[in-house]
C-alpha positions as CSV (number, residue, x, y, z in Angstrom):
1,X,-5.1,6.5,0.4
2,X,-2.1,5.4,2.6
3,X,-1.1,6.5,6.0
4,X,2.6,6.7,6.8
5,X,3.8,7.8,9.9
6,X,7.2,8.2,11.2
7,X,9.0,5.2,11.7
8,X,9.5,4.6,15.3
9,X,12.1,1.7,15.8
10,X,11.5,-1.2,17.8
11,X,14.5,-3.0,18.3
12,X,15.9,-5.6,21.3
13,X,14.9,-9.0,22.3
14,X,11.8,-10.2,23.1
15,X,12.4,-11.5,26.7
16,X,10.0,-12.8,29.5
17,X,8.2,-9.9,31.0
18,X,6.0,-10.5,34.5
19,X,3.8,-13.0,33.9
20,X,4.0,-12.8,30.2
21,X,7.3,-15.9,29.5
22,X,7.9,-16.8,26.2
23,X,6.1,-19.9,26.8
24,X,2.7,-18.1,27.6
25,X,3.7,-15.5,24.7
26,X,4.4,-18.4,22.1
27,X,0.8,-20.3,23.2
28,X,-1.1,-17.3,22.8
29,X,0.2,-16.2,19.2
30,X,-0.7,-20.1,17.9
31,X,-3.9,-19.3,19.4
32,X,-4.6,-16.5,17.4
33,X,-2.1,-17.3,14.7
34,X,-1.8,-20.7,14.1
35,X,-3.4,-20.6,10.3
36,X,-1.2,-17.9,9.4
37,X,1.8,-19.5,10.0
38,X,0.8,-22.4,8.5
39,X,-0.3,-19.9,5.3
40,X,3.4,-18.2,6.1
41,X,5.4,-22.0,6.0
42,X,3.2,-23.1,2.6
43,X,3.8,-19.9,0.7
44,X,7.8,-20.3,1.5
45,X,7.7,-24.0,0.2
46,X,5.5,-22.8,-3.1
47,X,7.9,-19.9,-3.9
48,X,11.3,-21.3,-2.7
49,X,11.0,-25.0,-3.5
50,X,13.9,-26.4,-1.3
51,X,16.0,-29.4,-2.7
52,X,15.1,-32.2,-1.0
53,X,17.1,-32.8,2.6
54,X,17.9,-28.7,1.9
55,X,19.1,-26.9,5.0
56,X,16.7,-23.6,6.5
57,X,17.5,-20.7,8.1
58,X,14.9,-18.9,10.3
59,X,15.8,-15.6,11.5
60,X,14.4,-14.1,14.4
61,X,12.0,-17.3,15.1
62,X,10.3,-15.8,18.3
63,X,8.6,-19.2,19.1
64,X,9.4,-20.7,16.5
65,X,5.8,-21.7,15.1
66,X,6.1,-20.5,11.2
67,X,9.4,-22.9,11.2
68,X,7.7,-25.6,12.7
69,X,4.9,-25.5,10.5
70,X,7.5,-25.6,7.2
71,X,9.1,-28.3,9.0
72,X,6.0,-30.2,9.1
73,X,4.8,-29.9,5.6
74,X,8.6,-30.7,4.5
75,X,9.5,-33.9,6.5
76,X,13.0,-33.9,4.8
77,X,14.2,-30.4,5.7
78,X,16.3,-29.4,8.6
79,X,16.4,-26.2,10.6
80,X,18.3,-23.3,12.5
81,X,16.9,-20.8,13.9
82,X,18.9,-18.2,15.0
83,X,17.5,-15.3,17.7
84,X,18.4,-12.4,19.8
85,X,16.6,-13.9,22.9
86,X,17.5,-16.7,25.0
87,X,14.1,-16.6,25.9
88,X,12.5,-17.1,22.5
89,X,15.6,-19.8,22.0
90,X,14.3,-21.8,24.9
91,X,10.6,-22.0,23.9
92,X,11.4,-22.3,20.4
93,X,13.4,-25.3,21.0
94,X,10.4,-27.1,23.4
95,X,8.0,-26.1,21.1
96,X,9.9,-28.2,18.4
97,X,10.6,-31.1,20.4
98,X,6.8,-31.1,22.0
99,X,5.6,-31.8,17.9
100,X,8.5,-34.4,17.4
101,X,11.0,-32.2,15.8
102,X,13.4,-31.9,17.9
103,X,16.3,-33.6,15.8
104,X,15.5,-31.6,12.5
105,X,15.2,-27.7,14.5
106,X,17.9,-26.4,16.1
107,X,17.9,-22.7,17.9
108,X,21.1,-20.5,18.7
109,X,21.9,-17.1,20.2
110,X,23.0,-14.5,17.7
111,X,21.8,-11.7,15.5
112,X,20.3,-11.0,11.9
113,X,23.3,-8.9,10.9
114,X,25.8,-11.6,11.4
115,X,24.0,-14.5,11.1
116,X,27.0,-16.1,13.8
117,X,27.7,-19.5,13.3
118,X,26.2,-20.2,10.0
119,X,28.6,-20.7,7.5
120,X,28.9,-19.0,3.8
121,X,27.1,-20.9,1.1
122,X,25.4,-23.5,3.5
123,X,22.0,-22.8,3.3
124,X,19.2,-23.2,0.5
125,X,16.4,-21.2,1.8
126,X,16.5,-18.4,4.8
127,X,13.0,-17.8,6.1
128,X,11.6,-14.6,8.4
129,X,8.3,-13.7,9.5
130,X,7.8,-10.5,11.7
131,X,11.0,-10.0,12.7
132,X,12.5,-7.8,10.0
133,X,11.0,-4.4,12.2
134,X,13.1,-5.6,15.0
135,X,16.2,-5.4,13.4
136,X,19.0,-2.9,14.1
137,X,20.5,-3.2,10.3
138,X,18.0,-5.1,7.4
139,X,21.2,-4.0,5.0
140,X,23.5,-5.6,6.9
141,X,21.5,-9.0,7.7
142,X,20.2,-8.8,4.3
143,X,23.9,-9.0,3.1
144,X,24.7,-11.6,5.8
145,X,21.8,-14.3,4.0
146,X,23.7,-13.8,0.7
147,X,27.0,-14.7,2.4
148,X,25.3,-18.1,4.0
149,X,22.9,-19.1,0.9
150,X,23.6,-21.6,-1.6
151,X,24.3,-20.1,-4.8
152,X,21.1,-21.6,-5.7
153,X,19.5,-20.8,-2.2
154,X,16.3,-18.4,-1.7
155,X,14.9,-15.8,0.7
156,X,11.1,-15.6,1.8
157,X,10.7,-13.0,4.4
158,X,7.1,-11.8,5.3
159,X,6.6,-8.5,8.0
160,X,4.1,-5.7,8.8
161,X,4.7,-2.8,6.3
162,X,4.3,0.6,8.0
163,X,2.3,2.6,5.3
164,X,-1.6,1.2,6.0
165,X,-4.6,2.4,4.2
166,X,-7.3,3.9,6.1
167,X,-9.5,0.7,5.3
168,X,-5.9,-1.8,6.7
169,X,-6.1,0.5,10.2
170,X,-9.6,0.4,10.9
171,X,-9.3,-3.9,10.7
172,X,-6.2,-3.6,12.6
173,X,-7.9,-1.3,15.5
174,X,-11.1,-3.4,15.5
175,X,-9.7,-7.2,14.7
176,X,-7.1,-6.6,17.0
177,X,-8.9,-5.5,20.1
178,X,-11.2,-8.5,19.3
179,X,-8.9,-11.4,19.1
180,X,-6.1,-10.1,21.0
181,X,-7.4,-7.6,23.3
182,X,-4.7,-6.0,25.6
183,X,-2.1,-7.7,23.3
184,X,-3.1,-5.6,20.2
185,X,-1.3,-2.5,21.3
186,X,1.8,-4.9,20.2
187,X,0.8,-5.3,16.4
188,X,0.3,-1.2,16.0
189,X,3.5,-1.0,17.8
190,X,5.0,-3.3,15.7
191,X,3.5,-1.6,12.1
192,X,4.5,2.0,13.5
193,X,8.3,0.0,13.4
194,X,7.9,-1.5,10.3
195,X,9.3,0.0,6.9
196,X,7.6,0.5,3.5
197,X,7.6,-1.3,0.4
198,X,10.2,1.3,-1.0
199,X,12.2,1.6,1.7
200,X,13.2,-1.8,2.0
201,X,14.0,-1.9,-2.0
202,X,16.6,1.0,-1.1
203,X,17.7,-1.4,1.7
204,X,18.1,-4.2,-0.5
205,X,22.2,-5.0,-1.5
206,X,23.3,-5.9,-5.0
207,X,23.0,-9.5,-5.9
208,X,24.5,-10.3,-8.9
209,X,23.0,-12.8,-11.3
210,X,20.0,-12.8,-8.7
211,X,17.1,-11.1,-8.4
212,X,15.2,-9.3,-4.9
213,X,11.0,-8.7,-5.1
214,X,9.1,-6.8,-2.9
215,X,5.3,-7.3,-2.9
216,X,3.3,-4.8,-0.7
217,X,-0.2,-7.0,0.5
218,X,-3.1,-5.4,2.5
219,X,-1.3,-5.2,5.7
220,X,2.1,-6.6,5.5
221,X,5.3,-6.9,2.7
222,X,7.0,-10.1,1.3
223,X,10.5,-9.8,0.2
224,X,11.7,-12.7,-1.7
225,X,15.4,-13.3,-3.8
226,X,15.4,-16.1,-6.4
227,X,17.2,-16.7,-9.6
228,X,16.6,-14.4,-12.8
């Protein structure tokens, strides 16, 4: 049986709060992380199989870890992220150049639903993981990746999805208070924001000659848009 609460939106920037910078916030979630975004970047190669020397778009990078990791498993690719936080844009960008990819990551201010700066049918593969929740508009930015892709060009997006089983809470209450402590309050915020399987296929826009695929896992949803 599944549990769906109410969604309760979670949107804005994640900026430096107290003691907790972006910095400290983006060496913590390798800590506890750092396998799953390598899982995150392997799974977007498998599935979208960039041309070589392709361009990537990451939306809402945060620190920037799952495009580093892509990056490193794909020396040929380039990247841009693009993020709502200045914040998240500055330790993104020292997190790349501290593992030597500086030159092939760039990160700029702007938002999902515009996507400002990139330009129509530039990109061959648009990447996302957990940022989807924080969005004002998924229609909207969803809309804005078809403008910048490649008519050949893919999406792999990975987020929380809202409507747990009892078995997916219980791990999140009890792994997350182990390996995050404090910080785990974040992730059940985070799923509380996070929409459904269905919903998002009712958020999806028409893409003609292409086809969207939403796959609901244990705890979280993969949206992907390839070729038919």
């Amino acid at each position: 049986m599944r549990i769906q609460y109410q969604r309760i939106p979670e949107g804005g920037a994640i900026e430096d709060e107290g003691a907790m910078s972006a910095e400290a916030y983006g060496k913590l979630m390798l800590s506890r992380l750092e396998g799953e975004y390598r899982r995150f970047a392997s799974s977007a190669l498998a599935s979208a199989s960039p041309p070589q020397g392709g361009r990537v778009l990451e939306v809402g990078p945060g620190p920037g870890w799952a495009g580093i990791m892509l990056l490193a498993q794909r020396p040929d690719l380039s990247l841009t992220g693009i993020d709502a936080s200045t914040d998240m844009i500055r330790a993104a960008s020292a997190n790349a150049a501290g593992r030597g990819l500086g030159a092939r990551a760039s990160y700029r201010l702007g938002s999902a639903e515009k996507l400002e700066g990139i330009a129509d049918a530039s990109v061959d593969l648009v990447i996302s993981r957990d940022s989807l929740h924080h969005w004002d508009d998924p229609r909207a930015a969803f809309s804005s990746m078809l403008r910048v892709l490649k008519p050949e060009g893919r999406v792999y997006l990975a987020d929380e999805r809202r409507d747990l089983s009892l078995s997916a809470w219980a791990l999140v209450y009890v792994f997350g208070q182990l390996s995050m402590g404090g910080m785990s309050k974040y992730w059940r915020s985070s799923i509380r924001s996070a929409y459904t399987p269905e919903e998002l296929r009712a958020l999806l826009p028409g893409a003609p000659g292409r086809e969207w695929v939403v796959e609901g896992g244990f705890i979280d949803v993969h949206v992907r848009l390839g070729s038919i």
